[in-house]
C-alpha positions in Angstrom: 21.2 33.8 14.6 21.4 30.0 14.8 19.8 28.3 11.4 17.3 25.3 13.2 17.3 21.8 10.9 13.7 21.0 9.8 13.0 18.0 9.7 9.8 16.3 8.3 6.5 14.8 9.7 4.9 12.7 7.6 4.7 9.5 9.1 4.0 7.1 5.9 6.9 7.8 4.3 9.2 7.5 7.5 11.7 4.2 7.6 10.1 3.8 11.4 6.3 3.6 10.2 5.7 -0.4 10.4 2.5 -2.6 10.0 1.9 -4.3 13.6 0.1 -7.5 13.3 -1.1 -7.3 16.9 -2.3 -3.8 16.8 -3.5 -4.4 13.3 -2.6 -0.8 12.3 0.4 1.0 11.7 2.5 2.7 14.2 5.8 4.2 14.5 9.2 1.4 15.4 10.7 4.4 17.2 11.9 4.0 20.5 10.8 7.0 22.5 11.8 8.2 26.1 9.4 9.9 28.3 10.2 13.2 28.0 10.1 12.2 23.9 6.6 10.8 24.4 5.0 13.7 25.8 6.3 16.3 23.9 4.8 13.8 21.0 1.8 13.8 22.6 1.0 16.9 23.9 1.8 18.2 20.1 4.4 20.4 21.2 6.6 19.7 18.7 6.1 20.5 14.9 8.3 17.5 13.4 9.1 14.9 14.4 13.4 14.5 15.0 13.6 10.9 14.3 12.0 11.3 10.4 13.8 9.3 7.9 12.8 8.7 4.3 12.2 5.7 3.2 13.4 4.5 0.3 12.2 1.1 -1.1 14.4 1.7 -3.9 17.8 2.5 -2.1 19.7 -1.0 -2.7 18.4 -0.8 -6.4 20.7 2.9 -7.0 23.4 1.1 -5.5 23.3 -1.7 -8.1 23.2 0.6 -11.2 
């Protein structure tokens, strides 16, 4: 039995989840393709593949 990677959903804490000035609301910097979009849409999928934590503090660990 193949083990499937989970990967996580939660959009504010994603490195892609920007404030857009024109949209005046947060939305997700991810390029998607069409077949990407609709599966995102149509909720078919439970996480999202592109997740990646965000860590303000990253550079900071590096210095120490």
């Amino acid at each position: 039995m193949e083990a499937k990677k989970k990967t996580a959903s939660n959009c504010e804490s994603c490195v892609f989840y920007d404030y857009d000035e024109d949209y005046d609301a947060y939305v997700c910097g991810q390029n998607l393709d069409q077949d990407e979009m609709g599966r995102f849409l149509s909720a078919t999928q439970n996480a999202c593949p592109f997740y990646r934590y965000y860590d303000e503090y990253k550079s900071v660990h590096k210095q120490i």
